[in-house]
N, C-alpha and C positions, 0 to 999 in steps of 0.2 A: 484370385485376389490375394494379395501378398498381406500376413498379417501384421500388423503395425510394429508388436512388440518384436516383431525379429527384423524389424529396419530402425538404421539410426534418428535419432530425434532430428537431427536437418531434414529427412526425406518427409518424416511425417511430416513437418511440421510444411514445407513445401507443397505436399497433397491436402493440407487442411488448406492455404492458401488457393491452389487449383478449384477446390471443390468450393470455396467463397464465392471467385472469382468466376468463376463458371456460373453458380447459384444467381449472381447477382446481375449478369449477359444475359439471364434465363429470364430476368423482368422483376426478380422476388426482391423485397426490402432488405437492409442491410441483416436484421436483427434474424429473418430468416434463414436469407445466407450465412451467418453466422452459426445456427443452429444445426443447418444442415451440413456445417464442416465441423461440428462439434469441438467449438471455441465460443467462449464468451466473448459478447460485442466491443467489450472495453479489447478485448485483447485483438482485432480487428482492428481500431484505431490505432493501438501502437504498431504494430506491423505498418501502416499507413505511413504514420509518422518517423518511421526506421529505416524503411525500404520503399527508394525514390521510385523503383520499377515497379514494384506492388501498388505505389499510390497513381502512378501514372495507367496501371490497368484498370484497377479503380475506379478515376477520372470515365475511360474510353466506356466503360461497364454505366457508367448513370447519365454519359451522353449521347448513348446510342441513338441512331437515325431512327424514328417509325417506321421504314421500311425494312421490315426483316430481313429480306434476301442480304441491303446492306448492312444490319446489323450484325449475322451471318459473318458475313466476309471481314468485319473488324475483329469479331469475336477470331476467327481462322489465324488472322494473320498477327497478332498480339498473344492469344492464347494457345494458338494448333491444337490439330487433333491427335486425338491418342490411335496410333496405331501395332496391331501384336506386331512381337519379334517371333520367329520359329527358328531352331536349329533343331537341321535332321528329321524333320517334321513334327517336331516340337514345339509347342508354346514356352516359351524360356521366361518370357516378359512384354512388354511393351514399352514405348520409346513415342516423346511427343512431338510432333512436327509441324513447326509454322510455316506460315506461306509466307518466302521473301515475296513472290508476286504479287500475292496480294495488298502485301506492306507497300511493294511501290506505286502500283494501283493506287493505293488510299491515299499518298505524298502526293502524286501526281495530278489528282484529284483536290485535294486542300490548299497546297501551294504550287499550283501552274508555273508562276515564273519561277520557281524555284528547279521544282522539279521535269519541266518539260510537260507538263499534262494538258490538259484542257482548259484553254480561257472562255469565259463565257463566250457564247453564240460562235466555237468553233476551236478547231487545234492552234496551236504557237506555234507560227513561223519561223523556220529558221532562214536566213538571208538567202543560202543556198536554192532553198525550196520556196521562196518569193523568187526571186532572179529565173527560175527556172519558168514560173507558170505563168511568170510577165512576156518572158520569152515565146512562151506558148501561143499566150494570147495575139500577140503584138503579127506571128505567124497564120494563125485564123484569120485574123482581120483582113492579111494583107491577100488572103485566100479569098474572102467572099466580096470584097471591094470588085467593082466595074474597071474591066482594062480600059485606060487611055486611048483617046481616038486622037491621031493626030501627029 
């Protein structure tokens, strides 16, 4: 663990945000979160109020789904996991990493027509793949239909 005083004030202050934002995905109240990034609450709001992308995880953090697996997968794809870096087999550091998959998963999911995802009671059509399975159908029919006598 890297000690705070020999990294610049951006980084801290970046990892008190992480460990907030993380605290608060984890189910805890704001004022806990807070404590346990060791920042005052008030100083929570401003960062809110400063930074569009801090208040937009924020947002996703107190609207979590009740099911965890999907809270999970917001948490993944907005927040990423922390993974080591090694050089030479070395721990050097570690480095965070979101899941763009999961990000479009979550779009795909939210806005269907937007993004191509799932509409209720089934996948979006595209004309291609309508015309194809019309075709299909239209092919069966004409398979189990009785030959003309005559």
């Amino acid at each position: 663990m890297t000690d705070e005083a020999t990294i610049s004030p951006e980084a801290a202050r970046a990892a008190r945000k992480d460990t907030f934002l993380c605290a608060l995905f984890s189910g805890v109240s704001v004022q806990e979160a807070a404590r346990l990034a060791s920042v005052a609450r008030r100083t929570v709001y401003d960062w809110r109020k400063a930074d569009a992308h801090f208040a937009t995880l924020w947002s996703a953090a107190e609207n979590q789904p009740d099911d965890p697996v999907e809270a999970e997968a917001i948490r993944r794809a907005l927040m990423g996991v922390k993974k080591p870096v090694y050089r030479g087999g070395t721990l050097v550091g570690e480095v965070t990493e979101k899941s763009d998959s999961l990000l479009m998963f979550l779009l795909k999911s939210r806005q269907p027509a937007k993004y191509g995802g799932k509409a209720e009671g089934g996948a979006v059509e595209d004309d291609k793949l309508k015309g194809a399975r019309d075709a299909l159908f239209s092919k069966l029919c004409a398979l189990t239909r009785p030959p003309h006598s005559g």
